[in-house]
N, C-alpha and C positions, 0 to 999 in steps of 0.2 A: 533686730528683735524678732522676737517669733509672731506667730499668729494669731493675736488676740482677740479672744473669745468676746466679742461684741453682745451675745443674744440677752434681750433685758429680761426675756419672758418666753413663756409657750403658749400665747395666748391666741396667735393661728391656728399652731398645733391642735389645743384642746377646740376650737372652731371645726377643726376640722372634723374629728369625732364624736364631739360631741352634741355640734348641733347641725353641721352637714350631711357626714355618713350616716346611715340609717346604722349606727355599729352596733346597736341594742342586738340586732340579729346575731354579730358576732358573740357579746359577751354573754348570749344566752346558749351558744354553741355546746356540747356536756364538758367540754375537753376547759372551760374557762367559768362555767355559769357559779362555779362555789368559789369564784375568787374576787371577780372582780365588776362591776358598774359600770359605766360610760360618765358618771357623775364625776367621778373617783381617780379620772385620769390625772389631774394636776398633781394629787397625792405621788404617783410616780414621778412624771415628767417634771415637776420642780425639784425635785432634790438632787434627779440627773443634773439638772441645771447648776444647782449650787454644786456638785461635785466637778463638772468639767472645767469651773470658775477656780476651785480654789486647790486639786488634784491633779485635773488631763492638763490644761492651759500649761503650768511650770515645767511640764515634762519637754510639751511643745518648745519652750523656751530654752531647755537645754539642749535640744536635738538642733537648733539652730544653732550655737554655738560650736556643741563637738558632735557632728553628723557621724555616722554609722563609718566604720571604719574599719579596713582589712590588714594584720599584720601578722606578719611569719605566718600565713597561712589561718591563721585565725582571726571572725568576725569580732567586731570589738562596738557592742552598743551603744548608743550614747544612755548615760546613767538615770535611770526611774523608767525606762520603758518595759524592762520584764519584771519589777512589783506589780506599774499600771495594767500590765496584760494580764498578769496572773491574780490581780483583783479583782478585775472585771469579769471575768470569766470567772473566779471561786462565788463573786457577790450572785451570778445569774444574768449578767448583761450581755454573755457573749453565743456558746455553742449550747448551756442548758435548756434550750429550748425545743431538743430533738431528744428531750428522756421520753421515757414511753413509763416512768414507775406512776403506778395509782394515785399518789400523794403527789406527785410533782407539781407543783406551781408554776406554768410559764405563762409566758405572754405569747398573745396573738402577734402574728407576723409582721401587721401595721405598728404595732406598739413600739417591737424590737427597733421597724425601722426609725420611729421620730428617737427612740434613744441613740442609734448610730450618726442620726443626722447632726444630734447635739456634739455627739462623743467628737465625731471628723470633723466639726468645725473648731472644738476643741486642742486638737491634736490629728492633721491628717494622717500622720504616718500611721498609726497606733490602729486605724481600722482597716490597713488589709489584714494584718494579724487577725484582728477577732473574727473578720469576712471569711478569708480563706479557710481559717480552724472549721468555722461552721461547715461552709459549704462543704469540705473535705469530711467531714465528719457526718454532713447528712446523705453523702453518696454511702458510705459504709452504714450507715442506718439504713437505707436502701435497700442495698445490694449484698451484703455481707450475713455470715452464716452467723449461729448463736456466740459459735467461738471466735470469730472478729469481732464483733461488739461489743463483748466480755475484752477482750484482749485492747480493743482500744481505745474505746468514748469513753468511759470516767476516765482517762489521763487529760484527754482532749477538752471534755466539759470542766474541766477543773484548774484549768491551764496548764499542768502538767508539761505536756505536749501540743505540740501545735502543728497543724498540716499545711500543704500547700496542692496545688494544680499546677502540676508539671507534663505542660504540651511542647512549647518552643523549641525549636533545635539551632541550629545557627544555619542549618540549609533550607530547613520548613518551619517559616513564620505563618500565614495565616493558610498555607499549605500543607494543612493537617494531615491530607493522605500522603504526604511526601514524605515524613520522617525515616530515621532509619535504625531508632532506638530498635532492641530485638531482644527478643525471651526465648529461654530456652527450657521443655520442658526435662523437670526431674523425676526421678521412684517419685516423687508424694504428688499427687495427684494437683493440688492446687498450687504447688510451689513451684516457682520457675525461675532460672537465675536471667539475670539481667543486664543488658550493657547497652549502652549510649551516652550521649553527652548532651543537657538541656542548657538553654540562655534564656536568661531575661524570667527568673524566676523568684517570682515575689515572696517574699517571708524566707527564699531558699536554704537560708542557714541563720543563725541567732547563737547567741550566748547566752542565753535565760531559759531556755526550757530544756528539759531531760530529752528529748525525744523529735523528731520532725515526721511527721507522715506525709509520704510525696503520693500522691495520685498520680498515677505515671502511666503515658501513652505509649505504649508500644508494642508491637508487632511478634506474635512469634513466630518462632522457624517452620515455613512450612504455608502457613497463612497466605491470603489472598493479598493480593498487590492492592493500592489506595484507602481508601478511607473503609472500604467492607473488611481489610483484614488486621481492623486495629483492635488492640484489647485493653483492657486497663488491669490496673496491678499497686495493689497497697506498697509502696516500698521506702518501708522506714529509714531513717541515716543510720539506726539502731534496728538490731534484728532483736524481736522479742521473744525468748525460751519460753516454751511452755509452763515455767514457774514462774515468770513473770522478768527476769533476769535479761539484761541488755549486754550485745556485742554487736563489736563493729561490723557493718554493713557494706564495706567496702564505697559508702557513696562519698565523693568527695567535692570539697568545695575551691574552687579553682581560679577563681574572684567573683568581686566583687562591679556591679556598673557603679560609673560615678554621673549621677544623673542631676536636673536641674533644680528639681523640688523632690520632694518627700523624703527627705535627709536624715529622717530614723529608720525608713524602712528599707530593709536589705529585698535589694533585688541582684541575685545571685547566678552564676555561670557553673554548673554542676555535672561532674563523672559520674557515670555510673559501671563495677564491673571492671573498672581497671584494672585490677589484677583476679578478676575471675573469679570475684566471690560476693557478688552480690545479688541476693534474690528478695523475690516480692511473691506477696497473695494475688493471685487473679480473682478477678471479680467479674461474673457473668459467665456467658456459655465460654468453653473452650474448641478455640476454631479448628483442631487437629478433630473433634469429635462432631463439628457442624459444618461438614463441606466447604474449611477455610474461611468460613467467617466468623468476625468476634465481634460483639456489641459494645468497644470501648467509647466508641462518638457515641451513638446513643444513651449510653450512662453519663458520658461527660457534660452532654448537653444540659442536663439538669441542674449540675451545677455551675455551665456557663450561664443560661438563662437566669438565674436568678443573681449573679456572678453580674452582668451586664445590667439589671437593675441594681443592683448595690452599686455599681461603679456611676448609676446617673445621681444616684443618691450621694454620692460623696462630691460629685462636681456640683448638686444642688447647696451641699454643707459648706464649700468654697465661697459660692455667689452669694449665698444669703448672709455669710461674714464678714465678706467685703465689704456689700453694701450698708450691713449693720455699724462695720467702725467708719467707711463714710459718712455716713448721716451724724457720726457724733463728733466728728472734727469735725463738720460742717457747720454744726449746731455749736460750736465751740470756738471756731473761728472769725473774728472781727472783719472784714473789710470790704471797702465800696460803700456806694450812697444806692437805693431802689432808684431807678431809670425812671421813676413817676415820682421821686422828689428827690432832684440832684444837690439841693441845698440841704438835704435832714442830715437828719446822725449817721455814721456809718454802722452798719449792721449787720447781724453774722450771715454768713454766707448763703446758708439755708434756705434767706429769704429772698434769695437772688432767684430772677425767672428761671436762668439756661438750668441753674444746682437742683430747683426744685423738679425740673423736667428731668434732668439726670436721676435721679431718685427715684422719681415715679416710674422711668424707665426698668430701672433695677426694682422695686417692687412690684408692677406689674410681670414680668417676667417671676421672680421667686413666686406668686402667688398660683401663678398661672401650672407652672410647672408643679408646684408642691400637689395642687387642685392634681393634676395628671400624677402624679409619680404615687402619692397613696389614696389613690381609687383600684389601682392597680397592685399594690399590697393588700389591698382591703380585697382586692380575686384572689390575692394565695388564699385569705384565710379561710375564702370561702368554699375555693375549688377543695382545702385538705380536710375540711371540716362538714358541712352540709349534707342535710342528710339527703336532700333530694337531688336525683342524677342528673334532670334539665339545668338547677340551677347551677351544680356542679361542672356543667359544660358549658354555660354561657359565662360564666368565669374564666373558665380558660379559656376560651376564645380571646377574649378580653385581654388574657395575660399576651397570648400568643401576637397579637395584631399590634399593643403598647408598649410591650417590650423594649422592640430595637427603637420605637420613638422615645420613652424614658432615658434609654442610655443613650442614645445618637445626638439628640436636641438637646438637651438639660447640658451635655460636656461640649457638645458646638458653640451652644449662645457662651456657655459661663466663660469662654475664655474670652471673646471681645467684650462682655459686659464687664465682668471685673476689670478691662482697660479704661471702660469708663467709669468706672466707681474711682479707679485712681484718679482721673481727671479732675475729679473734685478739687483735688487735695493741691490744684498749683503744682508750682516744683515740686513742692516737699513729698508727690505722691510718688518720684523715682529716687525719696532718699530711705537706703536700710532703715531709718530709724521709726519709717513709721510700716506697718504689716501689710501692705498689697501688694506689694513689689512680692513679697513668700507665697503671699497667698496665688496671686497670680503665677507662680511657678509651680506652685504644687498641685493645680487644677490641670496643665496642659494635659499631662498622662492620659486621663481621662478618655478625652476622642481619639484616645490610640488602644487603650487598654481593652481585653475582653473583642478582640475583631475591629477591626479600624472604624470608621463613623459610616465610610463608604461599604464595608461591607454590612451593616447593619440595614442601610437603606437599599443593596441590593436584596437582602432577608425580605425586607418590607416589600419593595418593587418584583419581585423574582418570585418570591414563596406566600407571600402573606397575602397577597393581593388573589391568590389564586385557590388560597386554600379552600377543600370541598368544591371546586369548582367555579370559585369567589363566592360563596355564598355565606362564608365566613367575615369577609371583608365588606360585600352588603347589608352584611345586618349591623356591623359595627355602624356601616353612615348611618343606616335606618334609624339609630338608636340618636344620631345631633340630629336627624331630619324631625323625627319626635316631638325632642328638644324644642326647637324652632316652631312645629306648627303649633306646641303646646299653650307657647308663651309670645306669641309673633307680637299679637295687641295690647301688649303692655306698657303703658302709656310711658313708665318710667325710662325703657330701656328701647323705646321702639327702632330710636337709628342702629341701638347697636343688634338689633335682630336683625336689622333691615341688610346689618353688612356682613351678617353671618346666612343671611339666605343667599347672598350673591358668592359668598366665600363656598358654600353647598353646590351652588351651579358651577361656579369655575372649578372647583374640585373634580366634579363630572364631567368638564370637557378636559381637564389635565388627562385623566384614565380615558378617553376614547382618542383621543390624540395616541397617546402611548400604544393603546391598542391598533392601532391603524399603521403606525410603525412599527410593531412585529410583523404584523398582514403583509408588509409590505417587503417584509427579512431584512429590516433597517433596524440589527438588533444592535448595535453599536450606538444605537440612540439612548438607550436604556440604561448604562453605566454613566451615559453622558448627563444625564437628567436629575438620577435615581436619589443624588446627596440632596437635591433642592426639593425635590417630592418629598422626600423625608421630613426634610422643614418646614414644608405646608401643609401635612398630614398634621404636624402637632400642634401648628398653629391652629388649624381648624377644631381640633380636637380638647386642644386649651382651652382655647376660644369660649366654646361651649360650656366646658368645666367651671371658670373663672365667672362666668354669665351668671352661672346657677348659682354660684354663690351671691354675684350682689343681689340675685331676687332676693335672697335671704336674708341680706343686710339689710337691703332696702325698706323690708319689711318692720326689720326690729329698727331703724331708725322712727320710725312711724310710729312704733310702739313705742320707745323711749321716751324720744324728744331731744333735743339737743341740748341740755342741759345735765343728760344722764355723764357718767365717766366710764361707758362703753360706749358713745358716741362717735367717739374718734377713731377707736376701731372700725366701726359700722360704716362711718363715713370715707376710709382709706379702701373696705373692701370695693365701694363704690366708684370711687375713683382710677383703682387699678382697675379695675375690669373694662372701667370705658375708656382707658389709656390703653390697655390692649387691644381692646374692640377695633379702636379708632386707629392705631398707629402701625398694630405689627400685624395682624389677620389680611390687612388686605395684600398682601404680602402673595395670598393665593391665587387672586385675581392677577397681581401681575405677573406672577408664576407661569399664569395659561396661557398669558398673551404670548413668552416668551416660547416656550413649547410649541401652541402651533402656529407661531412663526418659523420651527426648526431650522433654528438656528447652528451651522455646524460649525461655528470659526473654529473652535478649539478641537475637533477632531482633523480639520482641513489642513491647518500650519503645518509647514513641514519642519521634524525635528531640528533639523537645522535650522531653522530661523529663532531657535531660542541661541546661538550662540551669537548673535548679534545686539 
């Protein structure tokens, strides 16, 4: 069976916005202030809901059945996924959010995300499609002249057309300056023909849209060697005539991967140029006219960055579905007597110790992480919209420092937590017939996609840590050290401040440890370490997140009472946070021990010893 859409509600969601984020700031922004309230969020987000339920879910269903498929050269969909695309996209769910017209309605950044979050757990395959269009389509909003945005965002915002980011080669995987894709230029100043060969390219070919737009890396003749002399280049499967008119583009599709999960969506092997007739638009300086270098990494990062939060957002769409249909086979499952009365009735599982720890385990993490992943949506909106330049750059920083922890930790933890969400379920959680076994297949991508996990955490350990000097990465702690002294004496939560000041300290001797081992040119300590620092950076940073919500639960319990029917809410946000607090934060402390014990087993073994 497919992936069933578990979510009963958006009643996190709307927590989140409405009574967490201060999002008033957002929706008073000029770009949203005549559309929409912070009150008014359910009005969207439930009918996404009812739409994923009774619309994306069936599609999902059939993509399990007859998965994406490659014959005589031709992609072969599974059936409802290009209506599903091309609704979602004509309705406003997908790329209209990068119109620039006066009248335009969109939503804020945060918004978009909790509707992709609903849409991929709905249907994972279905949001690289509307992810890539965008991102694709907000580089050309970008970067592109009047006559490329005319020429190809209404096809794009309208589903028409749909893009992709095309970096991969089959010789340079996260060796982006290695490629050896090459342009050449022609008479027309921005046209240049094209040839190379891409792998492992998401959305790269389909059967439901007129058009593909590739964002495509590569090198022209003449350019500087490595990553200084790459360029980027619109290069459609369809060349578009000046009257709007399509011919072949020489790109071609050459298979198809046969992968583990996401079985509607095509991830493609693609020519480009094989017979010397394929060109593309450049986008940015041209490096024959800028001493051989071209700005195509830096254009592309824009759309990686935001590319690698969407990709934590979709392994956060996984976990949070998982554990949504555990808990309701749990809650639906009869068996065993309670360990505190082996003579009672038997009782559904639910209310079994180890199940309810399981649970909580998997809600405290979705909470924790949700708390991280749109605080961090909530800095796009702020860094593209705000009118003042400070606030504008402590946004970005913000984005800059989260980033690789949204995508890195959110697609690390989901893959063993959804192992345990199956565990729930007995045998029956390794039989097809019930959806973790899909869903846990369609989450692995994740910590591979968008830069492996490890390289994110060397971004984090390598780049992040240092930026301005680190004075970027100091303000970031400054801002949980805050946190902590603001609310240390709080009588409700005091152990769990008590384990987040010690989680503070041990984070500060993780970083002078690591610092002491470059000092020392023990720089092979640094990849050695760099994935587990990742995980305690978002632990601590959760940590904090997840805190600040229960002060606010905590509160409106107080104000309720337990008899209200938002209590149980109030009471679960309570609880996840001190099952985090308590179980997975200190995590950093033992982190430290580990570090400056420096420990080398795993750089010491000799390769040979793994053949034994």
């Amino acid at each position: 069976m497919g992936a069933n859409f578990a979510y009963k509600n958006t009643r996190d969601l709307q927590f989140i916005l409405q009574e967490w984020l201060p999002s008033e700031e957002i929706f008073n922004y000029d770009k949203f202030k005549d559309y929409y309230a912070k009150e008014e969020i359910g009005l969207i987000l439930d009918p996404i809901l009812k739409l994923c339920k009774q619309v994306v879910e069936p599609v999902a269903e059939e993509v399990i059945k007859n998965p994406v498929k490659f014959e005589n050269g031709k992609v072969v969909s599974p059936t409802g996924m290009g209506d599903l695309f091309k609704r979602l996209q004509s309705e406003g769910w997908g790329t209209s959010n990068i119109s620039e017209e006066e009248d335009a309605m969109v939503l804020p950044h945060i918004l978009y995300a909790m509707i992709w979050e609903l849409i991929g757990a709905a249907n994972p395959s279905l949001t690289p499609y509307i992810e890539l269009t965008d991102g694709s389509a907000n580089l050309i909003q970008t970067f592109g002249d009047e006559q490329l945005k005319r020429m190809f965002l209404p096809k794009m915002m309208d589903g028409s057309w749909s893009g992709t980011m095309c970096l991969t080669e089959p010789a340079a995987g996260s060796d982006v300056g290695d490629i050896t894709s090459k342009a050449y230029a022609t008479s027309a100043p921005r046209i240049f023909k094209v040839k190379g060969s891409k792998i492992f390219i998401t959305g790269g070919d389909n059967d439901f849209t007129e058009n593909i737009v590739h964002l495509f890396l590569g090198r022209v003749e003449g350019a500087r060697p490595g990553t200084a002399g790459i360029s980027l280049f619109i290069v459609p499967k369809y060349w578009v005539n000046e009257d709007g008119s399509l011919e072949d583009n020489d790109v071609q599709t050459t298979g198809i991967e046969h992968k583990m999960g996401l079985l509607g969506s095509i991830t493609a092997s693609l020519t480009f140029g094989e017979n010397n007739a394929c060109r593309g638009w450049l986008l940015g300086v041209n490096p024959l006219e800028n001493e051989g270098k071209g700005n195509g990494m830096a254009q592309m990062f824009q759309m990686m960055n935001l590319a690698r939060l969407e990709t934590g957002l979709s392994a956060l769409s996984c976990l949070c579905n998982a554990f949504y249909n555990a808990r309701d086979y749990c809650k639906e499952r009869i068996q065993g007597r309670l360990a505190a009365d082996p003579k009672g009735n038997r009782v559904a599982v639910i209310q079994h110790e180890d199940i309810k720890r399981t649970l909580l385990l998997g809600k405290a993490h979705m909470e924790a992480i949700r708390a991280m992943m749109y605080k961090t949506f909530f800095a796009f909106d702020v860094r593209h919209h705000d009118p003042d330049l400070e606030t504008r750059k402590k946004a970005s920083e913000l984005i800059e420092v989260a980033t690789p922890l949204c995508k890195a930790y959110t697609s690390d933890e989901a893959w063993w937590l959804i192992g345990e969400a199956l565990q729930t379920y007995g045998g029956y959680g390794y039989m097809n017939e019930y959806p973790i076994g899909q869903i846990a297949r369609d989450v692995k991508i994740y910590s591979i996609w968008e830069g492996t996990n490890f390289i994110q955490s060397m971004d984090l350990v390598g780049r992040k840590w240092s930026l301005e000097k680190g004075e970027v990465f100091a303000r970031f702690l400054q801002s949980i050290r805050d946190f902590y002294a603001s609310n240390q004496s709080n009588e409700d939560f005091r152990g769990e401040f008590a384990i987040l000041r010690q989680a503070l300290e041990a984070y500060g001797e993780i970083q002078a440890a690591m610092q002491a081992f470059k000092s020392e040119n023990r720089l092979e300590m640094i990849p050695l370490y760099s994935r587990r620092i990742l995980t305690a950076t978002a632990q601590l940073y959760a940590g904090s997140l997840i805190l600040d919500q229960a002060l606010l639960a905590e509160k409106r319990i107080k104000e309720l009472g337990p008899d209200h029917y938002d209590y149980p809410f109030y009471a679960g946000k309570v609880a996840a946070a001190k099952y985090y607090l308590g179980n997975v934060v200190p995590n950093v402390m033992t982190l430290a021990l580990i570090i400056k014990n420096g420990d080398t087993s795993a750089i010491d073994i000799p390769s040979e010893a793994f053949d034994y």
